[in-house]
Jmol script that loads the backbone (N, CA, C; Angstrom):
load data "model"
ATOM      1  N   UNK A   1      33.478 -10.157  17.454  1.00  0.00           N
ATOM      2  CA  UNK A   1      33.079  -9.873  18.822  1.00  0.00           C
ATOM      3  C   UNK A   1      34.271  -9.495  19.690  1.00  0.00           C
ATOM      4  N   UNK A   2      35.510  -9.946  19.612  1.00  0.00           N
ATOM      5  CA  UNK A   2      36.643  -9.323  20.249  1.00  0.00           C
ATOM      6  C   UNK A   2      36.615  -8.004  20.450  1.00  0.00           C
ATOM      7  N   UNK A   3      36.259  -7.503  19.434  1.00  0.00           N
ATOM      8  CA  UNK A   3      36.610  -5.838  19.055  1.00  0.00           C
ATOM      9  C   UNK A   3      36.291  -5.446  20.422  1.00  0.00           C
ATOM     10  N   UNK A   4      35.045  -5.724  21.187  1.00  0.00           N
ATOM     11  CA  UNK A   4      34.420  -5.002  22.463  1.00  0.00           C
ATOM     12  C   UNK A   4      35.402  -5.650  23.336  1.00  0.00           C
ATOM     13  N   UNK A   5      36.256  -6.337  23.837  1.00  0.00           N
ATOM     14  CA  UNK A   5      36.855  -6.195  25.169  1.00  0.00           C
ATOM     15  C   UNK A   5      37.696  -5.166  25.024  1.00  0.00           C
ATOM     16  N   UNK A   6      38.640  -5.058  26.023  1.00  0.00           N
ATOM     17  CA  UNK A   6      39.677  -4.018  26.508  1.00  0.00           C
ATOM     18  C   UNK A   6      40.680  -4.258  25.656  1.00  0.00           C
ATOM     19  N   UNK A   7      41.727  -3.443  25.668  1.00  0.00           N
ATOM     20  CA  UNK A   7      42.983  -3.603  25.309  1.00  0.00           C
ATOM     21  C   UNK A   7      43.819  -4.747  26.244  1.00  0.00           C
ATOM     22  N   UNK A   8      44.721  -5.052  25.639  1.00  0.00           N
ATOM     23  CA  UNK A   8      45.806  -5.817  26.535  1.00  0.00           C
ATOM     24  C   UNK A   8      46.205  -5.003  27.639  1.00  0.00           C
ATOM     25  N   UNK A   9      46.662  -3.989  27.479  1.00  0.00           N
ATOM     26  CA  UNK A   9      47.222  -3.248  28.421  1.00  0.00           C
ATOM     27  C   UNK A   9      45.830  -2.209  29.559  1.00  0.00           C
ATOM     28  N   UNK A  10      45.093  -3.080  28.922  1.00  0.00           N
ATOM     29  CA  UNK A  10      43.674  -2.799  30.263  1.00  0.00           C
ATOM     30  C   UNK A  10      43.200  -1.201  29.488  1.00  0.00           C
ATOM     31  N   UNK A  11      43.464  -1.078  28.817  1.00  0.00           N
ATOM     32  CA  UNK A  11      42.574   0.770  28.030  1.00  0.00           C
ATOM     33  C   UNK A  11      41.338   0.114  28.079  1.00  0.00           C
ATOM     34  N   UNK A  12      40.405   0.976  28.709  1.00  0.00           N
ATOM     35  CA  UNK A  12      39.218   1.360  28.987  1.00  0.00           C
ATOM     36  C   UNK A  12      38.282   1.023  27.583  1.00  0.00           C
ATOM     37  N   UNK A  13      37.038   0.530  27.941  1.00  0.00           N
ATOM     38  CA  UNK A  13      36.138   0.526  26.647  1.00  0.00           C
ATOM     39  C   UNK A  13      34.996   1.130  27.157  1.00  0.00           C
ATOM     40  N   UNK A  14      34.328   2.256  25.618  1.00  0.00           N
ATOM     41  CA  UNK A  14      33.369   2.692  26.285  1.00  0.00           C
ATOM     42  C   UNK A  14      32.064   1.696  26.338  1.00  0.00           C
ATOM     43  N   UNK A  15      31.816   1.333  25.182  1.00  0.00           N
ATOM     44  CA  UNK A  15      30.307   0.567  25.024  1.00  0.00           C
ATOM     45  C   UNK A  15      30.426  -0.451  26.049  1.00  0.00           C
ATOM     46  N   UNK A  16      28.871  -0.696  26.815  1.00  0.00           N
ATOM     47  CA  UNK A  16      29.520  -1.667  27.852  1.00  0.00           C
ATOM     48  C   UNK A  16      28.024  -2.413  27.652  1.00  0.00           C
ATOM     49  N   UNK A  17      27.218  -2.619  26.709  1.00  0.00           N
ATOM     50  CA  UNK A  17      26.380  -3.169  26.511  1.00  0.00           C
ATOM     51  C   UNK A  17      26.274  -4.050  24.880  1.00  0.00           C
ATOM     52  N   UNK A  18      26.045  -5.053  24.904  1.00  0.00           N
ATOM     53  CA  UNK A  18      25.524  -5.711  23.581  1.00  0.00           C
ATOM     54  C   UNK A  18      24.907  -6.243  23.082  1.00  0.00           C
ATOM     55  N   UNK A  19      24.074  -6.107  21.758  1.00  0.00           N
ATOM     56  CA  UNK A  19      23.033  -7.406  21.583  1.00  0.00           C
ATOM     57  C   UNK A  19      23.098  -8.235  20.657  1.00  0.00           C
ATOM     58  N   UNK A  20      22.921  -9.231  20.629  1.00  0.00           N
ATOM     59  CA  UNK A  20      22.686 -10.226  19.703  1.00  0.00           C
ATOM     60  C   UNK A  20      21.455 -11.080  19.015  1.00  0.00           C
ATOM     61  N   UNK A  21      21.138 -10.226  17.996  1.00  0.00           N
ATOM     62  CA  UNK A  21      19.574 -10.601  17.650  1.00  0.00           C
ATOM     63  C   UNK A  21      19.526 -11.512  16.262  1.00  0.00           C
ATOM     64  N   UNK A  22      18.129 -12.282  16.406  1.00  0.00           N
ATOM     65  CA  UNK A  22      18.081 -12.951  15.279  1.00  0.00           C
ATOM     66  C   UNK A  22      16.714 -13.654  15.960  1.00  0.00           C
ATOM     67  N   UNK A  23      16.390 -14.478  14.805  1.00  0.00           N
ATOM     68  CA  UNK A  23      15.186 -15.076  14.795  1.00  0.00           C
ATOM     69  C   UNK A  23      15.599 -16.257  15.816  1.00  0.00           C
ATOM     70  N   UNK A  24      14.349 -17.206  16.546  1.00  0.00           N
ATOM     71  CA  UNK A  24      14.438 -18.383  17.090  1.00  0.00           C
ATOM     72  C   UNK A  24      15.548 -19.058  16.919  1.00  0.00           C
ATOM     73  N   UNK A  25      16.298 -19.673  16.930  1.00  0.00           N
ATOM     74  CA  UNK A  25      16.795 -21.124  16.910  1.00  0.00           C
ATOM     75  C   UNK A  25      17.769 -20.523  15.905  1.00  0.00           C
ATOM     76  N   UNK A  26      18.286 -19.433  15.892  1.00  0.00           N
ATOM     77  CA  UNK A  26      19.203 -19.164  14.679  1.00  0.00           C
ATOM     78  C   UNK A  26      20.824 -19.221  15.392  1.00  0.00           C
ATOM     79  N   UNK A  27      20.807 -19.216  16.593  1.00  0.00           N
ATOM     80  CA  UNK A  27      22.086 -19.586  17.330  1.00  0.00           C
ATOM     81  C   UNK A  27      23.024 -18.651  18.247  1.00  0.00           C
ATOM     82  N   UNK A  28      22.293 -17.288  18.668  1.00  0.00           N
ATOM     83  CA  UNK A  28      22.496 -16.735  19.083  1.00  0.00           C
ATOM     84  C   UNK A  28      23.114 -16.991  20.434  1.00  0.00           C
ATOM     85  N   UNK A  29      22.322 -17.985  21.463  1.00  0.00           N
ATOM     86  CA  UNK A  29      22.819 -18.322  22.644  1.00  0.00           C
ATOM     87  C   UNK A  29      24.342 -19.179  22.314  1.00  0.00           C
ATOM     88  N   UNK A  30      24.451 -19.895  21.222  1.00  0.00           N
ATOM     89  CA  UNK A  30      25.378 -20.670  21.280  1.00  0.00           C
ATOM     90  C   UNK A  30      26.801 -19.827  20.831  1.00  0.00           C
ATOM     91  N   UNK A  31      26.413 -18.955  19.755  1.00  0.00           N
ATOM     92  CA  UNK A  31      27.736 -17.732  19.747  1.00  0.00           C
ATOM     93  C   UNK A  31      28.179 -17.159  20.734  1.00  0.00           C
ATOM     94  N   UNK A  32      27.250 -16.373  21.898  1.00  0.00           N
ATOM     95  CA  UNK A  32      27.482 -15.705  22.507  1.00  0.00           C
ATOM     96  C   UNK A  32      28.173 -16.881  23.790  1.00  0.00           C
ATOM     97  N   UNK A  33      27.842 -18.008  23.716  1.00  0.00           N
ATOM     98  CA  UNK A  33      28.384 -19.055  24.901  1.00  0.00           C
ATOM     99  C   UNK A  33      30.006 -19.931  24.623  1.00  0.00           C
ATOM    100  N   UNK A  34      29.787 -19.619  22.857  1.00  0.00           N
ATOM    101  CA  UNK A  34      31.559 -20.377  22.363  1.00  0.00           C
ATOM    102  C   UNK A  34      32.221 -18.851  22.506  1.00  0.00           C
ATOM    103  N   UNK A  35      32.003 -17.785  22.209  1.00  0.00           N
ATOM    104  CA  UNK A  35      32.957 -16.567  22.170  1.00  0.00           C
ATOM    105  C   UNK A  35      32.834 -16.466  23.480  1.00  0.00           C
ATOM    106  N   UNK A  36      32.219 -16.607  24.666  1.00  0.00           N
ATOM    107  CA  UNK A  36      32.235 -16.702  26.112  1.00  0.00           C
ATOM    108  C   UNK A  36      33.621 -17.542  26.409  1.00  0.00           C
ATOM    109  N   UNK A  37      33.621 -18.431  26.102  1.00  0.00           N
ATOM    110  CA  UNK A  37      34.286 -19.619  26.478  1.00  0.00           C
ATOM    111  C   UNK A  37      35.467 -19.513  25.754  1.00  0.00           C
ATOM    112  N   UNK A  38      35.911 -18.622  24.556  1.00  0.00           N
ATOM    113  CA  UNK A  38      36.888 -17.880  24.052  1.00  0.00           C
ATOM    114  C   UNK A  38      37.745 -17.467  24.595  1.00  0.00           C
ATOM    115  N   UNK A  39      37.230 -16.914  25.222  1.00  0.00           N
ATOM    116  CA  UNK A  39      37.755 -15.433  25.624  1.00  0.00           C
ATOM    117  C   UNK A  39      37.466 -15.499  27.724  1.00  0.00           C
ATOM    118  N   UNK A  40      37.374 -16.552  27.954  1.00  0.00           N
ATOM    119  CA  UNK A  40      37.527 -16.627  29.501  1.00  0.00           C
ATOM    120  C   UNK A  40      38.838 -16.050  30.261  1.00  0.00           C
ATOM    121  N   UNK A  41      39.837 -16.329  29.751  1.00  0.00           N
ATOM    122  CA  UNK A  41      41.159 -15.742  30.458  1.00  0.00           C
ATOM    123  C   UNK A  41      40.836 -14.499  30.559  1.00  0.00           C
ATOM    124  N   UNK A  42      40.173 -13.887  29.922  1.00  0.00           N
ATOM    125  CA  UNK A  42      40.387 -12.140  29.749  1.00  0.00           C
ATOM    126  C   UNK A  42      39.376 -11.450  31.149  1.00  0.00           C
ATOM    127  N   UNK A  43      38.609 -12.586  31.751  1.00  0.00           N
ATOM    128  CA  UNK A  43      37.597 -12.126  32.527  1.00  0.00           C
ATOM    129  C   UNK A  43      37.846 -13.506  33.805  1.00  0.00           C
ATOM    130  N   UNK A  44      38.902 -12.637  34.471  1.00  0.00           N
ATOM    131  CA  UNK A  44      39.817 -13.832  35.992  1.00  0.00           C
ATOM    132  C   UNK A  44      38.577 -13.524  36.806  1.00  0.00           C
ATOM    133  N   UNK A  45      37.845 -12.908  36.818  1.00  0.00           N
ATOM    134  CA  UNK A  45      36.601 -12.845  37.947  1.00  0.00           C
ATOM    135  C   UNK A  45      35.541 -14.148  37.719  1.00  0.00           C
ATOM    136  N   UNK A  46      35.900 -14.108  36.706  1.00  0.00           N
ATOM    137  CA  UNK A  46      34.445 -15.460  36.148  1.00  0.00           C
ATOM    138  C   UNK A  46      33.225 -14.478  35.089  1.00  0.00           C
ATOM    139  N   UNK A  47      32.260 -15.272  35.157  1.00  0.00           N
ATOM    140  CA  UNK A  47      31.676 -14.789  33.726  1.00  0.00           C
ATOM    141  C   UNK A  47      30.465 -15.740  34.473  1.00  0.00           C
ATOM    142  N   UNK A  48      29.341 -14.517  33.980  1.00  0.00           N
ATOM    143  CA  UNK A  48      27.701 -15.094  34.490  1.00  0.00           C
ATOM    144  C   UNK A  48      26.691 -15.716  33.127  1.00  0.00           C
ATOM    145  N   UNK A  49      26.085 -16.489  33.593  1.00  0.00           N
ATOM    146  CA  UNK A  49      24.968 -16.889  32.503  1.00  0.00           C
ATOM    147  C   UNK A  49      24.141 -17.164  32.865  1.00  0.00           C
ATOM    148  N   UNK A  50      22.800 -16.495  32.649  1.00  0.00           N
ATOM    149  CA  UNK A  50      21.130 -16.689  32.819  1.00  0.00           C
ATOM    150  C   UNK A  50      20.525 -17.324  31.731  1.00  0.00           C
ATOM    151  N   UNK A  51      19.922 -18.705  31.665  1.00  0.00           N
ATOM    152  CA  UNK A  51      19.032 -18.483  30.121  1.00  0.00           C
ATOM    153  C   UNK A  51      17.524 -18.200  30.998  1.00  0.00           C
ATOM    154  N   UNK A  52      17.389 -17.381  30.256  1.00  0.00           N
ATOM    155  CA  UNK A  52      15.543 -16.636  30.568  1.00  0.00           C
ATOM    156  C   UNK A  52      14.859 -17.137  29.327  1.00  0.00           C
ATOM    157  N   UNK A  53      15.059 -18.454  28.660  1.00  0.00           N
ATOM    158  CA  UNK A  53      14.194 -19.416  28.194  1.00  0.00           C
ATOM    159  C   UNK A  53      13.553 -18.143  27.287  1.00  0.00           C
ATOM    160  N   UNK A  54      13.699 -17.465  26.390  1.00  0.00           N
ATOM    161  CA  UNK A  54      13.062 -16.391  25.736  1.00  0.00           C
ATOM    162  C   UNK A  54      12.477 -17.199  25.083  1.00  0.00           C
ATOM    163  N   UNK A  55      12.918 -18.242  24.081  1.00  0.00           N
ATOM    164  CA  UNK A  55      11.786 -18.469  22.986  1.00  0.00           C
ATOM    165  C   UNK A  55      11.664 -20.167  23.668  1.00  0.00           C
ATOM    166  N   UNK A  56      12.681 -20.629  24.634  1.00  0.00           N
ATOM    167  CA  UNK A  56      12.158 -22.076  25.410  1.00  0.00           C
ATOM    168  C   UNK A  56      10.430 -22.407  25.531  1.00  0.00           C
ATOM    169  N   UNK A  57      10.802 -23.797  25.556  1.00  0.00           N
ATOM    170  CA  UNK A  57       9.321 -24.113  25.717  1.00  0.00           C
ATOM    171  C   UNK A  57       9.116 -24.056  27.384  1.00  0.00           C
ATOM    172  N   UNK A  58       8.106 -23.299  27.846  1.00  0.00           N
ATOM    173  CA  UNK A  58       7.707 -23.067  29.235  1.00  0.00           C
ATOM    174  C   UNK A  58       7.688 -21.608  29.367  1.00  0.00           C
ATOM    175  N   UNK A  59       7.529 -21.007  30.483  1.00  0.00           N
ATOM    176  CA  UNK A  59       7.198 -20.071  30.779  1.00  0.00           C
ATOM    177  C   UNK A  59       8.690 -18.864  30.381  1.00  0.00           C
ATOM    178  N   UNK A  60       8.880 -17.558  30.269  1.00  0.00           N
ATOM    179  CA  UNK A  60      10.660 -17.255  30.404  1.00  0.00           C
ATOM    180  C   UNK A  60      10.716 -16.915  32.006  1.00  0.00           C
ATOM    181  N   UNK A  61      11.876 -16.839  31.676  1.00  0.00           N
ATOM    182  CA  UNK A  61      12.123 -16.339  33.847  1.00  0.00           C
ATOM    183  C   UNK A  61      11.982 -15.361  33.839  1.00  0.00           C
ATOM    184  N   UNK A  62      11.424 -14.407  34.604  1.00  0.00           N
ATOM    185  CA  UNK A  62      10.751 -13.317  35.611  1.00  0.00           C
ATOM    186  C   UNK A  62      12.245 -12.647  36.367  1.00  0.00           C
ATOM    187  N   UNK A  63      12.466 -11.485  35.855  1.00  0.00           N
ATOM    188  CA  UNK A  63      13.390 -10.649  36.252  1.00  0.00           C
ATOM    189  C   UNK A  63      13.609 -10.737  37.532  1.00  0.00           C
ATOM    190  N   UNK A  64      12.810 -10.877  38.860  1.00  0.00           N
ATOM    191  CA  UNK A  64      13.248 -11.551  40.310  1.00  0.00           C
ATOM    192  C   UNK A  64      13.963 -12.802  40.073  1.00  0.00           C
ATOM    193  N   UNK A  65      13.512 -13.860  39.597  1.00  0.00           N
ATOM    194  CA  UNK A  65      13.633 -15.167  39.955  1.00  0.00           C
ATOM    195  C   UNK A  65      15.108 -15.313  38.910  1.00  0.00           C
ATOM    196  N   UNK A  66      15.456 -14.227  38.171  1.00  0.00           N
ATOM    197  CA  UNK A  66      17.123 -14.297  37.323  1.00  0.00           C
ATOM    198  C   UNK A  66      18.100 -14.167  38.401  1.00  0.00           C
ATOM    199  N   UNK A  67      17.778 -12.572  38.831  1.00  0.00           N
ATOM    200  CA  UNK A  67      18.542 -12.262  39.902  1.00  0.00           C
ATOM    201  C   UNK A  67      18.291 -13.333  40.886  1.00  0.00           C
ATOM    202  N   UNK A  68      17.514 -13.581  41.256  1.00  0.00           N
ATOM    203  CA  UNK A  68      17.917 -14.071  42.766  1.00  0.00           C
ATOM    204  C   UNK A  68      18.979 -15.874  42.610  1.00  0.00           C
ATOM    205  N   UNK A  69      18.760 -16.061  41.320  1.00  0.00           N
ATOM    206  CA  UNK A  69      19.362 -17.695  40.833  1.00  0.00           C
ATOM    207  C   UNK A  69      21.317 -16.828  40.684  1.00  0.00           C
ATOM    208  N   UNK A  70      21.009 -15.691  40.172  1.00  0.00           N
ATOM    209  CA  UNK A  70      22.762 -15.353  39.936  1.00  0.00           C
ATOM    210  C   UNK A  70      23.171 -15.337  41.275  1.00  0.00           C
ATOM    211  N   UNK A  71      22.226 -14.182  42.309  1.00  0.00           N
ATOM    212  CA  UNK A  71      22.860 -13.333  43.613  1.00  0.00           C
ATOM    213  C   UNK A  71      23.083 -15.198  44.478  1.00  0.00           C
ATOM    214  N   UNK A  72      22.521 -16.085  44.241  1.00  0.00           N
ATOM    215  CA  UNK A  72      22.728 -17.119  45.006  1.00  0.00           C
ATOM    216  C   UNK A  72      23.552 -17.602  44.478  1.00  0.00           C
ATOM    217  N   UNK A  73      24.081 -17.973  42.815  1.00  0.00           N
ATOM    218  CA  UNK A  73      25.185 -18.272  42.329  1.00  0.00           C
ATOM    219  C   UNK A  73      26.289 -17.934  43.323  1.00  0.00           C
ATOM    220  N   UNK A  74      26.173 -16.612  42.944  1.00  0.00           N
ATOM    221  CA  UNK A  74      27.692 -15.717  43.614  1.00  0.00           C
ATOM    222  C   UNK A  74      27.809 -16.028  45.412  1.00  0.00           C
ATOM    223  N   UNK A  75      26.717 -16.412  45.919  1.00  0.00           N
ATOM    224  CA  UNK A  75      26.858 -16.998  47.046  1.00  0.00           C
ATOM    225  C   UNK A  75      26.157 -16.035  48.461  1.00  0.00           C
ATOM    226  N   UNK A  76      25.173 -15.509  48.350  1.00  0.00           N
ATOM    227  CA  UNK A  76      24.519 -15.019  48.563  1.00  0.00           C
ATOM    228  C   UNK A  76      23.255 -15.506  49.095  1.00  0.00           C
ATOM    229  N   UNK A  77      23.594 -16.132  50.368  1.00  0.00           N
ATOM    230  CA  UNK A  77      22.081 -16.705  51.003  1.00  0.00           C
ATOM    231  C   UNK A  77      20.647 -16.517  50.128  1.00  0.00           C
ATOM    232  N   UNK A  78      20.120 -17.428  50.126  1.00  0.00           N
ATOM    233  CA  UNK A  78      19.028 -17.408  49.625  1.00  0.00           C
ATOM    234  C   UNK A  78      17.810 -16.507  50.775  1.00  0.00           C
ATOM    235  N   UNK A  79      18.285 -16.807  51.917  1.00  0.00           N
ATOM    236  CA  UNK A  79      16.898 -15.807  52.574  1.00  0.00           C
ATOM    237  C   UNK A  79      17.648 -14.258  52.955  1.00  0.00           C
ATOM    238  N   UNK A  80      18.835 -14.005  52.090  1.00  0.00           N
ATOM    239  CA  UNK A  80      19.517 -12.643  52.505  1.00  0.00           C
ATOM    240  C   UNK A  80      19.335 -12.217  50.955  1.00  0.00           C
ATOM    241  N   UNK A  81      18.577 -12.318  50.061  1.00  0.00           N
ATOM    242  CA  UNK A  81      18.164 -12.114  48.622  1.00  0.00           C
ATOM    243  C   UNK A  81      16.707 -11.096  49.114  1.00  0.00           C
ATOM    244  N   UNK A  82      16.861  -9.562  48.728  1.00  0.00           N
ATOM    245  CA  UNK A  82      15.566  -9.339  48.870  1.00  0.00           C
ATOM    246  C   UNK A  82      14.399  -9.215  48.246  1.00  0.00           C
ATOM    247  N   UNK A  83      13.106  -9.200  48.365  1.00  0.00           N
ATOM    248  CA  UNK A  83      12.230  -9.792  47.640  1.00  0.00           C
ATOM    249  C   UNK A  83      11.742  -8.553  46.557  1.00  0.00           C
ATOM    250  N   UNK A  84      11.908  -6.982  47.170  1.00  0.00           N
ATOM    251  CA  UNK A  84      11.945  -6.210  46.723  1.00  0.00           C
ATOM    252  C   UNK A  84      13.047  -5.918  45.818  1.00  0.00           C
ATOM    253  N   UNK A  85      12.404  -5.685  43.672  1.00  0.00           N
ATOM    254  CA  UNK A  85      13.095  -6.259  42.566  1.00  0.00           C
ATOM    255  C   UNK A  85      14.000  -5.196  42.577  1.00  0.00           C
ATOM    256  N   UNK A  86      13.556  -3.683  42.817  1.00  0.00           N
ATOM    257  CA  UNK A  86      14.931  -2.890  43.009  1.00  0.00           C
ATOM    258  C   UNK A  86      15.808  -2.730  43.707  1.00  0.00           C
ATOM    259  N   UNK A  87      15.731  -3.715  45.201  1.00  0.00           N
ATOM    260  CA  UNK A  87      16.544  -3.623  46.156  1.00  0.00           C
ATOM    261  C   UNK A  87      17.929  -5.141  45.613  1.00  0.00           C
ATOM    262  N   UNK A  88      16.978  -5.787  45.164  1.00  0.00           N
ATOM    263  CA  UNK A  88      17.588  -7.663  45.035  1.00  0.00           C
ATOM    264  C   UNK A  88      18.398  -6.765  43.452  1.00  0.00           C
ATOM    265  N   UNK A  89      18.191  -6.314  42.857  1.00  0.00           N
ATOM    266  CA  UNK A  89      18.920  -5.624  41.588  1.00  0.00           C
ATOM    267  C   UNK A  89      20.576  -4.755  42.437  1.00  0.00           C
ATOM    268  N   UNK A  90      20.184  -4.302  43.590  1.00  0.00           N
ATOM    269  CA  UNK A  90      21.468  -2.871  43.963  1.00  0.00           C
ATOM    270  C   UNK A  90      22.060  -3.625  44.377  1.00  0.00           C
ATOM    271  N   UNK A  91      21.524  -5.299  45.038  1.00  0.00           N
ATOM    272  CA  UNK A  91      22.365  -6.399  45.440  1.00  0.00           C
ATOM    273  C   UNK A  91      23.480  -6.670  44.475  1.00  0.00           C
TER     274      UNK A  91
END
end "model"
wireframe off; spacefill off
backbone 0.3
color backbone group
């Protein structure tokens, strides 16, 4: 998983998306959360995490209710979050 960050000397990467698939309970969240936790120095801004409960027991989270739990993370009034999903997204 290294391979995808930047260079040391900050060279540009193109792919800027990734996935990590596998069946239920095969450990996907937990790779992607120890190589997170790896590799923190490399990302001085901080580093986000949603679980949207995909295969959790209960409902998964609803693409509004992700965003609006990060945009309030980052500190972002909760009644300055808009309710409209493409506007609360350009947020």
């Amino acid at each position: 998983m290294n391979a995808v960050l930047t260079t040391e000397d900050g060279g540009s990467l193109v792919v800027s998306v990734y996935v990590i698939a596998g069946t239920a309970s095969a450990g996907k969240t937990s790779l992607a959360l120890r190589w997170a936790h790896q590799v923190r120095e490399r990302f001085p801004d901080g580093q986000l995490y949603a679980n949207l409960r995909g295969y959790a027991p209960g409902e998964p989270v609803a693409a509004r209710e992700a965003l609006h739990r990060l945009l309030t993370s980052l500190g972002v009034p909760a009644e300055a979050v808009p309710q409209d999903l493409d506007a609360a997204a350009a947020l």
